[in-house]
N, C-alpha and C positions, 0 to 999 in steps of 0.2 A: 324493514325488509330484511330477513335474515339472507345472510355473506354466505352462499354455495360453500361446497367443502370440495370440489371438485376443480380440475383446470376447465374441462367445459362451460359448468356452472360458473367461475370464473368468468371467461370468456365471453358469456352471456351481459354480463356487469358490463365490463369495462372494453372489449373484443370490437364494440360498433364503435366505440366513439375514435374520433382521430386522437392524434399528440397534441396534447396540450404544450402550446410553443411555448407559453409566457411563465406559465409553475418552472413546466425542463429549464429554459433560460434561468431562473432563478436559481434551481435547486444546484444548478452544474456549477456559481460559481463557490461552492462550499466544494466541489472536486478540485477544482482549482488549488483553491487555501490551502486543503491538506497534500495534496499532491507536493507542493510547494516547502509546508514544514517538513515533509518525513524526506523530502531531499536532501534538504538543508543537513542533515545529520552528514551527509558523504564527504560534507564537507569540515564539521565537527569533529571527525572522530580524528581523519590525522593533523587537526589545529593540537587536539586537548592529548595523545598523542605526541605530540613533540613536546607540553606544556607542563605534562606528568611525568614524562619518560614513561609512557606502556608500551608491554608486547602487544603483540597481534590481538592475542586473546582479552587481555584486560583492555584495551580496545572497543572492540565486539559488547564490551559493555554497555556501550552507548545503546547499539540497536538492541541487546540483550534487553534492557529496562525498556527502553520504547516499546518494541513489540510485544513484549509481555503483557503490557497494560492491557491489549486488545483482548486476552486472552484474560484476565483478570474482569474487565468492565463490561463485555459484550454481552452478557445474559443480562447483568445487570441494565444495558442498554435497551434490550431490547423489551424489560418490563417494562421499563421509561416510556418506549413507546405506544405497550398499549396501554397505559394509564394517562397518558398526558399527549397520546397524537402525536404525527410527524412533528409538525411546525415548531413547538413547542421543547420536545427534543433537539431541533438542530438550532433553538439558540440555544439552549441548555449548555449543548454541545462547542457551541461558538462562545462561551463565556466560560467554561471550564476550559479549553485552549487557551484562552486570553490568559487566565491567571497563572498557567503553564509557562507562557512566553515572558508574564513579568516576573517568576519566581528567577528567570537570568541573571536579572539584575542584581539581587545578593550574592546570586551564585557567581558573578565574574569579579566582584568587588572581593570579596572572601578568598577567590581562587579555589574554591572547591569544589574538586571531582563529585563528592557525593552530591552537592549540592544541585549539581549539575543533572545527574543521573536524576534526582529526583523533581525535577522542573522536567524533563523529558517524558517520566512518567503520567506526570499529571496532563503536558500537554496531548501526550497520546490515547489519555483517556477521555478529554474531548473530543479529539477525533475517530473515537471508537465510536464513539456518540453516535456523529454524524452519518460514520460508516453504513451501519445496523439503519437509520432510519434512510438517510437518501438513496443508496443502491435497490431497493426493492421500490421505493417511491417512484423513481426513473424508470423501471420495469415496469410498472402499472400505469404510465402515463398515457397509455395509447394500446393499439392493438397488440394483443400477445404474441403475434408470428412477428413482431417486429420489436420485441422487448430486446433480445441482443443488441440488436442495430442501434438500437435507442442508447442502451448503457453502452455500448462502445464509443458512443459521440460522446456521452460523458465525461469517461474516461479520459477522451483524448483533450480534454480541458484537463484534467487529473495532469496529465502528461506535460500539457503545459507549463503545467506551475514547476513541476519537474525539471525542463528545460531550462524555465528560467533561473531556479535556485541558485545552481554553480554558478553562473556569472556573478550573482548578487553576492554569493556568500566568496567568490576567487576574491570582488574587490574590497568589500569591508569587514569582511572576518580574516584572509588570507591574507593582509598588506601589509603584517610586520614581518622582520625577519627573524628567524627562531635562530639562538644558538643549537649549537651541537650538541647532543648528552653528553660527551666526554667533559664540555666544557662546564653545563650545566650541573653533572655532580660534584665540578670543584668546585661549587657555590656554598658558601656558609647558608646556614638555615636562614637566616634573615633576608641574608640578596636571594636566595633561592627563592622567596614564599615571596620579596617585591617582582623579581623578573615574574612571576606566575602572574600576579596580578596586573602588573601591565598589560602580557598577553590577550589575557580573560578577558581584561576589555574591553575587545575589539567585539565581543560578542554583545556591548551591552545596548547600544545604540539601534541594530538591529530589529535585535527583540524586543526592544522599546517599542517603535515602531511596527512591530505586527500586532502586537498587544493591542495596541490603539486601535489597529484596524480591525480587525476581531472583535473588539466592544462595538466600534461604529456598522461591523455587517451586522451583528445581535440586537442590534435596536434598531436598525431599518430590515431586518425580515420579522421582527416582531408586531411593525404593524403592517406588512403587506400583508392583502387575501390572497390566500391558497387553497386549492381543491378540497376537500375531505374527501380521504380515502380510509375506510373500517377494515380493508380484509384482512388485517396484519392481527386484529383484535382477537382476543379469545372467544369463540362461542360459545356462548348459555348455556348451561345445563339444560335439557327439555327442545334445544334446535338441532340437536345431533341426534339421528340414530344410533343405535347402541353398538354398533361395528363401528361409527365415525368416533364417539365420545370416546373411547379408549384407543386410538391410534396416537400414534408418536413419533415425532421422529426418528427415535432410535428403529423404528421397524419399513425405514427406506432406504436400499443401499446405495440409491446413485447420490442420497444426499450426504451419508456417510463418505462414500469412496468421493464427490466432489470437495467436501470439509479437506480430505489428506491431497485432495488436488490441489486448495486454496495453500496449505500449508507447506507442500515443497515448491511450487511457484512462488511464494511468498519469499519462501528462504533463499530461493535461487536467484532471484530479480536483487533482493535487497544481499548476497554476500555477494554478489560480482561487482554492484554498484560501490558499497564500501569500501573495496579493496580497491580501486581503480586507481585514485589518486598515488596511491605507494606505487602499485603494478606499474604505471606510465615512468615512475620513477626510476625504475631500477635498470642498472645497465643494457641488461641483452634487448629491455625493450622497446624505451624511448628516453630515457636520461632527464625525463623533464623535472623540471620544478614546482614544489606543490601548486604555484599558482597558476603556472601552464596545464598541468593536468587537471588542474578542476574546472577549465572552460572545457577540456575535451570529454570529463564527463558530461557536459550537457549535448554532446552527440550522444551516446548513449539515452539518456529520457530522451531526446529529443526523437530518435527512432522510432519509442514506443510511441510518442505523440503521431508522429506522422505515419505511423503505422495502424494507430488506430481511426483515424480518416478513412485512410484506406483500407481496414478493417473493418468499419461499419456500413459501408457499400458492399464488401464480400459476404458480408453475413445478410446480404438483405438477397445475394442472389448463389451463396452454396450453406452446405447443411453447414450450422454449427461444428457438429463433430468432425468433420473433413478438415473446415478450416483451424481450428483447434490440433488436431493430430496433427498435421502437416505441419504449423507453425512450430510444434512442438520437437520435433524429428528435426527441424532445420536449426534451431536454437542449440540443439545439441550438438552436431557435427561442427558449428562455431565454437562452439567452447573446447570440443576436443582438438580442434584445428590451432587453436591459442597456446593450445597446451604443450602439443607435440612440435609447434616452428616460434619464432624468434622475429623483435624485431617490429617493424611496421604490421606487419603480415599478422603476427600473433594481435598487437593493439587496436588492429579496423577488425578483425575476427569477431574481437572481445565485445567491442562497440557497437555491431550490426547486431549482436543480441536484441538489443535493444527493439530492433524492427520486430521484431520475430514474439517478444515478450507482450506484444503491444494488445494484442489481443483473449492473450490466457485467464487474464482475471476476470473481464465481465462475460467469458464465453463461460468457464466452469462455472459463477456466480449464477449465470441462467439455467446451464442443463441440470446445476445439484437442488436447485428450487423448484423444477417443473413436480406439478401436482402436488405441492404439499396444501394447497387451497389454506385453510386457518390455522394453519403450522405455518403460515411463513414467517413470520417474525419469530418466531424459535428457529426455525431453521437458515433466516438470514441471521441470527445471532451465533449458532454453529459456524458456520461460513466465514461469521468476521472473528472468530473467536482461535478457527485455525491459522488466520495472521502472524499467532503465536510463531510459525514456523519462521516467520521475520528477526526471531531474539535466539529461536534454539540454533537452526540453522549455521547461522552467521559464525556465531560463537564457537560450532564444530571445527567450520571451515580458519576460525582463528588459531584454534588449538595446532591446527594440521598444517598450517601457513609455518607456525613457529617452527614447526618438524621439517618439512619436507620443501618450505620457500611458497611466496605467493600463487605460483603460476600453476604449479601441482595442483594445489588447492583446491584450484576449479576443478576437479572429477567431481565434487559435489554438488554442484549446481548437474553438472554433466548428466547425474544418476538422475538429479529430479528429473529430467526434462525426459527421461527415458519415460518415467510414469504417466506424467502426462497427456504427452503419445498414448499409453496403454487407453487411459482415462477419456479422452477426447474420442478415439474411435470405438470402443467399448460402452462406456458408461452416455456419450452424447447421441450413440448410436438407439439404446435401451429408451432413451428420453424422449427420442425422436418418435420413436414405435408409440409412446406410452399417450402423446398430445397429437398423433393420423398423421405424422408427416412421414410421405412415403421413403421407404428406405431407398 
């Protein structure tokens, strides 16, 4: 049976059947997993940080190589998928992370940054993997008016994993005590390069241990049955008419203007997260210590988790684009509220983003995919491939931190969320019109 090239035609397919509970349950906990790794980094950057002596910027390194990989692996990902089917891709997916998390282990032994940076790369290109095949797979599990609502339950497992990271990584990556730089550049090269490696470490046990687990999910979803789902697949030459064979995603602009949505939400979620642990630090605003402040970044993810609960019940009873725009208008007035006061006030400001964020990703993820019918898999590769905005971003807001101090900083997240907004009630609004749902 040839795969419609339309949402309706769509809709015909997969539009009658309910949610498949037991594929969603499985596929959510691979949201989990990476939710969980790409935390983990917030916690990394001012370990290795204090371990390197980096500024801000050489910092940002860390998400600069992570996030890039999505942006380097996503097309490639997304071939993967229609050559080898979902399932098949997300242990793919699940065993290139695995080998991600054990390249650690040389890397803490060694003490090397680069090493580091490039264990990060590889592990994010596993998880680009997964990105590209499970976000559209959760989308299609059930009826299409209820695909947001669907991926925001997702998500808020995503969140989960999120929530939990800081704790995991305050107590066994955060539990030695870092000298001072001043003290650390009076080190001869040798105690310099042994304190490094003690450090490093703390990282290695960890990643041991996801490693492992990441092989043991890759070979038990490798022999569970899962749905087969084709529409991500290319159509034949001879099943398109000659207006469908030559369409492209380059000639859709809500899936274009959602890619630069996925890309400054990207940026904005992960340079606030980053910086959080320093920001808690520093005098005007809570004086904590890194290992106090990495349990309060898990209010922050923790927000967006508990916002995306709460968010996949608003999406099942207001338009996408409302709740999209609105989240997005309110995330901003928190950051410039952070910005402009001092103190407590400025750090729950900074934190209640989080609620606010909770929703942005698999709201844009849905309105910049509406109708691409057998473009979806190029255009969810588009989508995970503007992630990139996760390595460019951050790295700005590092350059700008050196110059101007942490708190400034934030006007960059600030401006994303402006877009957003524009994005959410504009572009969700076009999407809305484009699949009968009444404005």
């Amino acid at each position: 049976m040839a795969i419609g090239t339309s949402v309706s035609t769509t809709s015909q397919q997969y539009g009658t059947q309910k949610t498949d509970v037991r594929a969603m349950s499985i596929a959510t906990m691979l949201f989990f997993m990476w939710g969980f790794l790409t935390c983990l980094n917030d916690i990394l950057i001012p370990h290795l940080k204090g371990i390197f002596d980096l500024n801000y910027a050489q910092a940002m390194l860390v998400q600069f190589c992570f996030f890039s990989s999505y942006f380097i692996f996503a097309l490639p990902s997304g071939k993967l998928v229609e050559w080898v089917g979902y399932k098949q891709a997300m242990v793919v997916g699940l065993l290139v992370m695995a080998a991600g998390a054990f390249l650690f282990l040389p890397a803490s032994t060694a003490a090397s940054f680069g090493l580091f940076l490039s264990a990060l790369i590889i592990l994010a290109a596993g998880i680009t993997c997964l990105q590209v095949a499970a976000n559209p797979y959760v989308a299609n599990l059930g009826p299409p008016e209820t695909s947001a609502a669907r991926l925001n339950l997702s998500q808020a497992f995503n969140s989960f994993g999120t929530f939990v990271a800081p704790f995991f990584g305050s107590i066994l990556i955060l539990s030695s005590t870092q000298i001072s730089a001043d003290k650390m550049r009076s080190l001869s090269g040798a105690a310099l390069q042994q304190y490094r490696m003690e450090q490093a470490s703390s990282v290695r046990l960890p990643y041991l241990g996801i490693g492992l687990t990441l092989v043991l999910l890759a070979i038990s979803f490798a022999v569970l049955k899962m749905p087969t789902m084709d529409f991500t697949r290319d159509i034949r030459p001879g099943e398109l008419d000659a207006s469908e064979a030559h369409d492209s995603i380059w000639k859709h602009p809500v899936l274009l203007a959602g890619a630069l949505a996925i890309f400054v939400y990207v940026g904005a979620e992960v340079s606030i997260g980053s910086f959080l642990v320093n920001y808690f630090g520093l005098p005007g605003i809570a004086s904590f210590t890194e290992k106090t402040a990495a349990k309060y970044v898990s209010l922050y993810w923790g927000g967006a988790m508990v916002g995306r609960f709460i968010g996949s019940w608003l999406l099942t009873k207001f338009r996408t684009s409302t709740v999209l725009g609105t989240a997005a208008v309110v995330a901003c007035g928190l950051v410039v509220t952070s910005i402009i006061t001092h103190g407590h006030t400025a750090m729950w400001a900074i934190l209640a983003v989080g609620l606010f964020n909770s929703v942005m990703f698999p709201s844009i993820f849905t309105v910049g995919l509406t109708g691409l019918g057998p473009l979806t898999s190029k255009g969810s590769s588009l989508m995970v491939a503007a992630i990139v905005g996760g390595a460019l971003i951050p790295l700005a807001e590092g350059h700008l931190a050196d110059q101007i101090g942490v708190q400034h900083a934030f006007m960059i997240p600030a401006v994303c969320y402006i877009y957003i907004a524009l994005f959410g009630y504009l572009g969700g609004r076009h999407a809305e019109r484009e699949v009968g749902i009444a404005a």
